[in-house]
N, C-alpha and C positions, 0 to 999 in steps of 0.2 A: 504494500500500500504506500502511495507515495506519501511523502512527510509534508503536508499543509501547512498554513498557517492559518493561526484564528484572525489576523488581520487579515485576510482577503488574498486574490489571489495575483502573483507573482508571475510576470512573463517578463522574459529576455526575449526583445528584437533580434535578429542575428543580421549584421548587416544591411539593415532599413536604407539605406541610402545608394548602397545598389541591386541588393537582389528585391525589386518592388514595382517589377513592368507589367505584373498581373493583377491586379489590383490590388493587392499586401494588402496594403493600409486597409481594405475594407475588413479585409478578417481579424486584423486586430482589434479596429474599431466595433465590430461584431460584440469580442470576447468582452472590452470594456462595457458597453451600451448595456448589456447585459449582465453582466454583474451588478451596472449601476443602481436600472430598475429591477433590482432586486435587495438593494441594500449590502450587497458585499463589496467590500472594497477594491480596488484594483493599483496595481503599481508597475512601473512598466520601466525597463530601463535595457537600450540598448549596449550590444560589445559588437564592434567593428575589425576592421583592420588594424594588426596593430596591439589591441585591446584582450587583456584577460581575461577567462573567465571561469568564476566560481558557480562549483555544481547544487552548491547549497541555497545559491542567492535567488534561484526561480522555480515555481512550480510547473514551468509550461516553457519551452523554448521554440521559437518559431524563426524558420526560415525560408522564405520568398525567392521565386524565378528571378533572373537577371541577364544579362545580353553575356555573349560569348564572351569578351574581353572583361565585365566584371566576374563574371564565373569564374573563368583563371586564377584571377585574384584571390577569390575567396577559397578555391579549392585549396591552395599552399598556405593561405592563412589558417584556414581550417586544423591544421597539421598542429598546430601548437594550442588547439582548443580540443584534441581531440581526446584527451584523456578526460578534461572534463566533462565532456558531453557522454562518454561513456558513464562515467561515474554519477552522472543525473539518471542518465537512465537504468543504471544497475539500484539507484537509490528510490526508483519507482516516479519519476517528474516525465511529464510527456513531454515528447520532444514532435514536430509534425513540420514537413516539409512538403513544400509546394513546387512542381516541376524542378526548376533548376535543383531548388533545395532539396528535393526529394534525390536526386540524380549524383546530390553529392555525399548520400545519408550513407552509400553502397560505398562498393570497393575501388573503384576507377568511373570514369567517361574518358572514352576513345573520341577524341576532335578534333577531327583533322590532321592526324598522323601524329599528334600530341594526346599524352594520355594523361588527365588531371587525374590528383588523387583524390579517392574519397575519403571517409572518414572510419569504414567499416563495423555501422552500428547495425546494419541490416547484410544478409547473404547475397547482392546484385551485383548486375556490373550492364555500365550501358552502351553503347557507340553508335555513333550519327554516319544515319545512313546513307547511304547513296540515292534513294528514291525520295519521294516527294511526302512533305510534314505531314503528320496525324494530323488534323484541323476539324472542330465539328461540336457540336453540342453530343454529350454520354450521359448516361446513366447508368450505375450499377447500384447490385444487392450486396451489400455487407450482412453482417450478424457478429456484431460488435459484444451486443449478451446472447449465452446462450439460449437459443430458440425463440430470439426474436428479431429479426428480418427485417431489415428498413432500404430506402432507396437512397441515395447520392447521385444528385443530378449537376452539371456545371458545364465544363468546357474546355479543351484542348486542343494544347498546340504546342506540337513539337518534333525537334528532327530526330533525336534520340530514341533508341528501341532499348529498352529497358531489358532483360532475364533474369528475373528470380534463382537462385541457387538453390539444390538440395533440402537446405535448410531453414528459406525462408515463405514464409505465406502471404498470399495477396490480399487484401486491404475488401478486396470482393473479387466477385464474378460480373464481367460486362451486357448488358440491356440489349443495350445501345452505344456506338460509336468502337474505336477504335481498343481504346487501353494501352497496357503498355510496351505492347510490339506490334499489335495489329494482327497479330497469329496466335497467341493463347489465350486471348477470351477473359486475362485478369486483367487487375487493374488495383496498379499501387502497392503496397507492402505492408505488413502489421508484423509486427515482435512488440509485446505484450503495449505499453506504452508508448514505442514508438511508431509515428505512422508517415507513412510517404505516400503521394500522389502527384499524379498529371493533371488533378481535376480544378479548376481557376476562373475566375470571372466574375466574382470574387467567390471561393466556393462558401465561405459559412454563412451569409447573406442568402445565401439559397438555400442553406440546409439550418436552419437555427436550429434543429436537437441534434447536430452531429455537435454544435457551437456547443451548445449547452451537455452533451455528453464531455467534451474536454473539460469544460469547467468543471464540473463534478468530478472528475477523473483526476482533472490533475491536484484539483482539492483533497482527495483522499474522501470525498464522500458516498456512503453508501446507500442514503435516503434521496429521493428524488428532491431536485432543487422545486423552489416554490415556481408554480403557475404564471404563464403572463399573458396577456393579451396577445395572441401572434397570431391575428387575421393578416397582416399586410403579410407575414414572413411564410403561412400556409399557402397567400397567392403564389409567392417570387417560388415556392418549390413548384407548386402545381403547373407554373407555368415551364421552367425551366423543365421539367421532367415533359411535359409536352413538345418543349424545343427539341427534345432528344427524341422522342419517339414516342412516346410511353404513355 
């Protein structure tokens, strides 16, 4: 169970100022708003380039898509955060990456005859292929608790073909759209708290109980969080799940 705090809940940005070409800012914005109207508190502090960081200081680490030449960037930086982001995640804090972010959660990306390193919290490895981006509205089925089944709907894009290793499980089974190679029908990655995907635009804006499954998750809570009015945010799934297919 991850270690919470009774003052509210704790996120590290990871690079907000480059990996943020998918709409980042909205999913974080997401996790706050939602805490807010609900009376838990929120605190939020990025580490960049450069920057340290402590596996104890967050309950939630987030990291966002970014262009080929910040990616690089961040992949060698990454090298020297990587023991602590291990150590969050062996100490039960969710860690959750978005395209880029997710692509550097694995072992490598292969890019253009350059290979960045990843950070090896998940069993992957990805490389940019020769044919033409995944692009499109998806949808998959996770089951996040057992024996209860929900959909993730968003959007994708990307040149990267992702492969799960031996050891690792996908995030869900694909709807709709592509995932993440376009030939095995998953999509994304899950080791227990840690989660990767391709899904953006901004995804937790579309899915406010995946939103509100981290927050509880990464709080260490076992009781459902309190009730809110989420007609607008029942729309933005219903429609986006329609965008895909569904």
């Amino acid at each position: 169970m991850p270690e919470g705090t009774s003052a509210g809940l704790r996120v590290c940005a990871l690079y907000p100022e480059l990996m943020n070409i998918y709409a980042d800012r909205g999913n974080l914005l997401m996790l706050e708003r939602r805490c807010a109207w609900r009376g838990i508190a929120f605190a939020m502090h990025a580490s960049s380039l450069g920057d340290g960081l402590d596996p104890d200081a967050a309950d939630l680490f987030y990291i966002g898509g970014g262009q080929d030449r910040d990616q690089r960037l961040v992949a060698f930086d990454l090298q020297d955060k990587r023991d602590g982001l291990h150590a969050a995640a062996d100490r039960g804090a969710v860690i959750l990456g978005v395209c880029g972010g997710y692509q550097l959660l694995g072992h490598a990306y292969e890019l253009g005859g350059e290979t960045l390193p990843g950070i090896g919290l998940v069993d992957l490895h990805t490389a940019r292929a020769e044919g033409p981006r995944l692009i499109g509205n998806i949808a998959i089925e996770v089951e996040l608790e057992p024996g209860s089944r929900r959909v993730l709907a968003g959007f994708e894009n990307h040149g990267g073909r992702t492969h799960l290793g031996s050891s690792a499980q996908p995030l869900g089974r694909v709807l709709r759209g592509h995932g993440n190679n376009g030939r095995d029908q998953f999509e994304g990655v899950r080791r227990a708290n840690v989660i990767g995907t391709y899904m953006h635009g901004p995804l937790l804006p579309k899915n406010a109980w995946f939103a509100d499954w981290l927050i509880a998750t990464a709080l260490g809570r076992s009781d459902p969080l309190p009730g809110l009015d989420d007609e607008l945010e029942l729309a933005a799934h219903a429609e986006a799940s329609r965008a895909a297919g569904i």
